[in-house]
ROBADO-754685 format. One record per atom (N, C-alpha, C, O, CB): x, y, z; residue in three letters. Coordinates in steps of 0.05 Angstrom, whole numbers, padded with zeros to 5 digits, always signed. Last residue first. Glycine has a CB too. Layout:
<sites>
XYZALA
...
</sites>
This chain:
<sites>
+03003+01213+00985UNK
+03007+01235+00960UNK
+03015+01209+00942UNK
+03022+01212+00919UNK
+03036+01265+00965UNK
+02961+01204+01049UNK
+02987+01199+01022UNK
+02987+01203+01006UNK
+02965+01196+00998UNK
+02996+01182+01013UNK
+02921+01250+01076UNK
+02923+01237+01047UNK
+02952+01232+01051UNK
+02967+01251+01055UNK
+02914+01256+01018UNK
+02945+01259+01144UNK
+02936+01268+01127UNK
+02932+01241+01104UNK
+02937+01217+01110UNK
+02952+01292+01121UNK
+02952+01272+01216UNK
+02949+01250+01190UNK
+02935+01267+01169UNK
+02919+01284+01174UNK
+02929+01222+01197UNK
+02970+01278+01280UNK
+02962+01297+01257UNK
+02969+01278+01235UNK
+02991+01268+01236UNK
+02979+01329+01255UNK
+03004+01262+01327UNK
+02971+01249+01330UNK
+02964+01265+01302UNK
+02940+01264+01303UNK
+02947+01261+01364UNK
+03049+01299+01317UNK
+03042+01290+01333UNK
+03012+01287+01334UNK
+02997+01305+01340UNK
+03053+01301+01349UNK
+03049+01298+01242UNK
+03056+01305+01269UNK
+03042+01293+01283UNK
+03024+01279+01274UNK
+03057+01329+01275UNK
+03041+01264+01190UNK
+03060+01286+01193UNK
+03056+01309+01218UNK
+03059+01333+01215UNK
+03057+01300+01165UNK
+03033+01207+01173UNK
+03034+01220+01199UNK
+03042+01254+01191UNK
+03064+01249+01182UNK
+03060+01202+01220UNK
+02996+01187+01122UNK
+03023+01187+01124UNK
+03008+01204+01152UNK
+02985+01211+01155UNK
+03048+01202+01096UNK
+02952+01144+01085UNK
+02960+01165+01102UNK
+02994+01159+01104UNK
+03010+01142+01096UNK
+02942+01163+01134UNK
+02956+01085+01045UNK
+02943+01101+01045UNK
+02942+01126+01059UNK
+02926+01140+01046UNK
+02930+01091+01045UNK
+02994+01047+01074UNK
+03005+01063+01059UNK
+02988+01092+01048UNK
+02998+01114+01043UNK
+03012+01045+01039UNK
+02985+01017+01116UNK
+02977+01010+01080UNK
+02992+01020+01056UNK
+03000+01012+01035UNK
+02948+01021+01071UNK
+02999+01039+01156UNK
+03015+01013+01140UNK
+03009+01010+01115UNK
+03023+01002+01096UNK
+03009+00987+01151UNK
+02963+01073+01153UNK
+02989+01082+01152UNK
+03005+01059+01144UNK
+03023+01060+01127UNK
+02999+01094+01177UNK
+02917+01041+01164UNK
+02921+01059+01143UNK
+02942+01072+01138UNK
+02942+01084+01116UNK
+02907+01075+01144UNK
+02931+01023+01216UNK
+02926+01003+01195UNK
+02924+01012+01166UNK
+02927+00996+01147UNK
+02902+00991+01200UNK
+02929+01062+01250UNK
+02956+01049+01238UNK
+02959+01034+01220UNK
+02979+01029+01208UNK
+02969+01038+01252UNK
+02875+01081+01242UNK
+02901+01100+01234UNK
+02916+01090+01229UNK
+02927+01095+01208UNK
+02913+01116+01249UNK
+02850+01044+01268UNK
+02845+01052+01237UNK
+02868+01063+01227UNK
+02880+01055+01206UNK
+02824+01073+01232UNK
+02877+01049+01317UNK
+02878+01024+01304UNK
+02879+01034+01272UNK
+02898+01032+01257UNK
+02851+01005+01312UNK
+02850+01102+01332UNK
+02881+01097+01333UNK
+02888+01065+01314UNK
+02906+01065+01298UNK
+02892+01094+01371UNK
+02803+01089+01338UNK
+02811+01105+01311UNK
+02845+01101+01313UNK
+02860+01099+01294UNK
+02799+01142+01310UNK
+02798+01057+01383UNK
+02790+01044+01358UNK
+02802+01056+01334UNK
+02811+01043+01315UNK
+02760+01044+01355UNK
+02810+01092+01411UNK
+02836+01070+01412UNK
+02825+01056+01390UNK
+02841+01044+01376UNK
+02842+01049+01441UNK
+02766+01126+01411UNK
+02790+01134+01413UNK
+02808+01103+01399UNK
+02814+01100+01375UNK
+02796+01144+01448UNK
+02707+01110+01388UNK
+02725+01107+01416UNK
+02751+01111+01399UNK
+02756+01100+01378UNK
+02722+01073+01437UNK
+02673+01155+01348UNK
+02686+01124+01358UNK
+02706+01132+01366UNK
+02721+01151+01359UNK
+02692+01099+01337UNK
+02650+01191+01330UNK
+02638+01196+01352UNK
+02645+01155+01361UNK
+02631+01137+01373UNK
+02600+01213+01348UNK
+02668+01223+01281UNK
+02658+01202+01275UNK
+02648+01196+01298UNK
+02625+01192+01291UNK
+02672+01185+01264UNK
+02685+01279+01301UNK
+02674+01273+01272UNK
+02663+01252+01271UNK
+02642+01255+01258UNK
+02691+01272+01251UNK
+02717+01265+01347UNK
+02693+01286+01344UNK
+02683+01284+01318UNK
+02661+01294+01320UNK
+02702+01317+01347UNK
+02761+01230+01325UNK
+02738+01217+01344UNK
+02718+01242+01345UNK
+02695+01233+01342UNK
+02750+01206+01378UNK
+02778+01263+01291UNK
+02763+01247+01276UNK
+02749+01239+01304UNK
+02724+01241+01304UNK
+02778+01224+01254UNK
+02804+01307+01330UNK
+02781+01317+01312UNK
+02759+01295+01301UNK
+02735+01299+01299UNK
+02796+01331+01287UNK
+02839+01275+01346UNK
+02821+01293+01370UNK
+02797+01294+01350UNK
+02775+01283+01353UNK
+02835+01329+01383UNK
+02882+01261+01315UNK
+02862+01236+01327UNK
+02830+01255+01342UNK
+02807+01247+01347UNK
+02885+01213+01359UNK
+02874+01311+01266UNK
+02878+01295+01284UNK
+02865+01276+01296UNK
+02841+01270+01292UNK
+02881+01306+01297UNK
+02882+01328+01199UNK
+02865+01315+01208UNK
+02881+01304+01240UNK
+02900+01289+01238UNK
+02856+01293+01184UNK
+02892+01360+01128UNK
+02889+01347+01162UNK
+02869+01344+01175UNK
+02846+01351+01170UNK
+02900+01359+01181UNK
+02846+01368+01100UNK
+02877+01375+01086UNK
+02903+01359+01104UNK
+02924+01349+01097UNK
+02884+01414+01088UNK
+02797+01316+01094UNK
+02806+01341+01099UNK
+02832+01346+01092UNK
+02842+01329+01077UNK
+02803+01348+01123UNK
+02782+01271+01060UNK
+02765+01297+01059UNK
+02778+01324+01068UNK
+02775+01347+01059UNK
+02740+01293+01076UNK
+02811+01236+01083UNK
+02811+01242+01051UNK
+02798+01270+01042UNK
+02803+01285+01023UNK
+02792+01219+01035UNK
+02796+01236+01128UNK
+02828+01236+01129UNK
+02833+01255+01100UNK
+02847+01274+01094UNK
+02843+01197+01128UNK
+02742+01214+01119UNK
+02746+01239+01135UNK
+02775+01243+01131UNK
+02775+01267+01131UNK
+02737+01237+01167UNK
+02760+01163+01100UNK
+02740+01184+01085UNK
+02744+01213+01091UNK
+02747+01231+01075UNK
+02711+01178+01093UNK
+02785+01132+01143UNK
+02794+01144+01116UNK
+02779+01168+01098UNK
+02788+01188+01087UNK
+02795+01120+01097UNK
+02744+01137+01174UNK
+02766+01148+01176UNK
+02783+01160+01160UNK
+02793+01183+01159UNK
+02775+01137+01183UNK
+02708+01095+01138UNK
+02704+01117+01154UNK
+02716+01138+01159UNK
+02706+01160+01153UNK
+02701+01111+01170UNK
+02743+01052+01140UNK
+02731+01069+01119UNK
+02719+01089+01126UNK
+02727+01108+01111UNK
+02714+01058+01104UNK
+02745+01036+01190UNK
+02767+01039+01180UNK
+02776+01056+01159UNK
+02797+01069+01155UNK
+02772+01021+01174UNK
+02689+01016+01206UNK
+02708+01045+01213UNK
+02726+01057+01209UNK
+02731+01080+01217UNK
+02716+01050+01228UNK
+02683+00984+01140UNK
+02677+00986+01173UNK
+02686+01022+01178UNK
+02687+01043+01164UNK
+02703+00960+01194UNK
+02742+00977+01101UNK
+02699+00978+01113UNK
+02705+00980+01138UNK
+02725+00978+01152UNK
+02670+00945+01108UNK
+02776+00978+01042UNK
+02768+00983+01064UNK
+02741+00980+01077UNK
+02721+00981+01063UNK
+02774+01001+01066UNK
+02774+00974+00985UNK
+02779+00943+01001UNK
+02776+00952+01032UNK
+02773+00933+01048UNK
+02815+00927+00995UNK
+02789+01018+00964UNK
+02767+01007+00954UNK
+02756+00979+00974UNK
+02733+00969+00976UNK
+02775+00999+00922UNK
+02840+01030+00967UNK
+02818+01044+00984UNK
+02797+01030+00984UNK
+02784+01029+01005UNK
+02810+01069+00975UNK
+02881+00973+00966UNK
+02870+00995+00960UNK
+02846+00998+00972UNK
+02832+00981+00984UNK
+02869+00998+00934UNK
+02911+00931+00991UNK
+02914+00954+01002UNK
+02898+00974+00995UNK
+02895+00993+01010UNK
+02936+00961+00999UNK
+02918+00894+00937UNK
+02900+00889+00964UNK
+02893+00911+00985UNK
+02871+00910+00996UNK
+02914+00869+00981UNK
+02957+00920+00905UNK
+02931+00915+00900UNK
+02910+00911+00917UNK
+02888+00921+00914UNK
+02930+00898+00889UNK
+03006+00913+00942UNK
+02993+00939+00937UNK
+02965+00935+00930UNK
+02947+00945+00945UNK
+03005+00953+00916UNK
+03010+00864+00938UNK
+03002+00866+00968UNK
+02989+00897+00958UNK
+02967+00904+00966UNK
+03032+00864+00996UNK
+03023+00859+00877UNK
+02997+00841+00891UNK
+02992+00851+00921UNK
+02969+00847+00930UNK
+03004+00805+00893UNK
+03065+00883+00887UNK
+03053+00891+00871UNK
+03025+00886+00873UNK
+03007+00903+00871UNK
+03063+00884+00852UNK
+03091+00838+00921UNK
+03100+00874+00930UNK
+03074+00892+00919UNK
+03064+00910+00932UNK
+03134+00887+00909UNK
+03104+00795+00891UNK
+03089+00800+00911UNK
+03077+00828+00928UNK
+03058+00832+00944UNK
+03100+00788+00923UNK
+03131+00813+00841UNK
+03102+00810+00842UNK
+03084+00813+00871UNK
+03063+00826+00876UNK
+03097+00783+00831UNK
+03177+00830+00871UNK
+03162+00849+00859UNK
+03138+00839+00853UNK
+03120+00854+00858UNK
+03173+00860+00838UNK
+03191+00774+00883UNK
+03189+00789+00905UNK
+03179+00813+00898UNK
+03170+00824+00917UNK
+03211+00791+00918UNK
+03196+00740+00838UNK
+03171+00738+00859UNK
+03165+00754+00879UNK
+03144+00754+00892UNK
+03171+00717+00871UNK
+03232+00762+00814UNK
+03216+00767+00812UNK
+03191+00767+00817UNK
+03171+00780+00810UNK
+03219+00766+00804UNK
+03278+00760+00850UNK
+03273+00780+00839UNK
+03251+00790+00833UNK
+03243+00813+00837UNK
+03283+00780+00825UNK
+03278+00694+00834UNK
+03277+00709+00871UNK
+03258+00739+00873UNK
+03237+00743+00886UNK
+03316+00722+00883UNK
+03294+00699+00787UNK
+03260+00694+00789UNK
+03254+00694+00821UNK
+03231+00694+00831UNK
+03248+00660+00774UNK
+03344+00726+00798UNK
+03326+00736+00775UNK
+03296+00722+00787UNK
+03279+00737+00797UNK
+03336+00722+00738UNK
+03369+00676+00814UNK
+03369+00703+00825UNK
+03347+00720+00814UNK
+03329+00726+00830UNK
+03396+00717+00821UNK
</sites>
């Protein structure tokens, strides 16, 4: 039970590691940057900020929300995860 336990916090620990900011590129980084930079941030604004197709930043977005790196906090509105 215990070494179940404990492969499942290493792994947890190791997926965080991979997740970090540092490991981003492309447009993805990009996004993030701008996300990081402001207090908010909508989908409207970053495609006017970065001048990439819509559905591309929507990608970035979710892929950064999974990470963990953003959080949603309204309709199409993202910010820094704290």
């Amino acid at each position: 039970m215990n070494d179940i336990f404990l492969s499942l916090i290493t792994g947890i620990i190791l997926q965080r590691r991979l997740c970090m900011p540092e490991e981003l590129r492309g447009k993805t980084k990009q996004v993030y940057d701008i996300v990081k930079k402001s207090k908010k941030v909508s989908l409207q604004e970053l495609k006017r900020k970065t001048n990439i197709n819509y559905n591309t930043i929507r990608g970035a977005v979710i892929r950064l929300t999974k990470r963990g790196l953003i959080k949603r906090i309204g309709r199409g509105v993202y910010e820094l995860k704290k």
